[in-house]
Residue, then its C-alpha position, 0 to 999 in steps of 0.5 A: x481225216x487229214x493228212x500231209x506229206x512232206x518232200x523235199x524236191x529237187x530243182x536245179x537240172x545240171x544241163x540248165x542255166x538255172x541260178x535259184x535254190x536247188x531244192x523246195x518243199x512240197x507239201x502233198x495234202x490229202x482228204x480220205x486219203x485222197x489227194x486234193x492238192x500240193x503247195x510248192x514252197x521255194x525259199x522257205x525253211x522246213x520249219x516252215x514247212x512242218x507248220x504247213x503240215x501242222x496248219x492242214x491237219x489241224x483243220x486251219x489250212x482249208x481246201x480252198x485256199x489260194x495256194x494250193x496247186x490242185x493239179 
């Protein structure tokens, strides 16, 4: 079965000159329970996000798909 969770994280450190968004969405992705990876989604809306979702625990977002960070 699959399964997906979805998080806001935060990006932007205080002690560093950083000038891009401050926050992302990351989607954690698991197979029987098991992690199997994350995507990273800078500059995109939760609605977007939710899709990722949506797209995994339909079955139409596949393990092998290039955007997905496995560490």
């Amino acid at each position: 079965m699959k399964e997906a969770t979805l998080k806001l994280k935060y990006t932007k450190s205080p002690n560093i000159g950083y000038s891009g968004p401050d926050s992302m969405y990351v989607v954690d992705l698991y197979q029987d329970s098991i992690k199997v990876g994350f995507i990273e989604l800078p500059n995109k809306s939760k609605y977007y996000a939710d899709d990722v979702v949506r797209n995994w625990t339909n079955g139409i977002l596949k393990e092998n798909n290039e955007h997905i960070n496995k560490s």
